[in-house]
N, C-alpha and C positions, 0 to 999 in steps of 0.2 A: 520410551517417552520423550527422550529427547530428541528425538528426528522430529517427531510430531511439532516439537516446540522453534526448530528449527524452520520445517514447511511452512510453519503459521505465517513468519515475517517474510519470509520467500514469495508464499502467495499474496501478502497482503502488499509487498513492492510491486507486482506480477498487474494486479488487480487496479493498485492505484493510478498506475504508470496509464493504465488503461482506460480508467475512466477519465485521467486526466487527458487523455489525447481525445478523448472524445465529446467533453466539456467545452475543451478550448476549439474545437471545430464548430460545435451546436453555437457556442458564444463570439464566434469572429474574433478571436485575438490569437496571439504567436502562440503557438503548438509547442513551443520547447517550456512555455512556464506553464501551460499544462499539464506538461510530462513531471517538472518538477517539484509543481506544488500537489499532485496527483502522488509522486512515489513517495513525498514526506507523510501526506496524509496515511497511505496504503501500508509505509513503515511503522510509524507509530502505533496505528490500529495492531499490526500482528505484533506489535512490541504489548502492547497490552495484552492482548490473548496471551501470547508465550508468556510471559509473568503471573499472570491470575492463575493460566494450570503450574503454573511453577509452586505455586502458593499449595496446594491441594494435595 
């Protein structure tokens, strides 16, 4: 259970890093605060999943 709990915030960086880069291209601005308002969102999100199954 704990790898699981691990992947969550892996993919959720993996993921956000990635919408961010593609946000900040769709919206014309610099690609690097894309990337990094993108991996904080994408962290947080699998910081919550990993916690709630922590809970369970």
């Amino acid at each position: 259970m704990n790898e699981w709990r691990e992947s969550a915030v892996g993919l959720g960086l993996i993921f956000g890093t990635a919408a961010g880069m593609l946000i900040s291209l769709l919206f014309d601005f610099t690609v690097a605060y894309g990337i990094v308002v993108g991996s904080i969102i994408g962290y947080l999100i699998g910081l919550i999943i990993s916690i709630s199954a922590m809970k369970r």
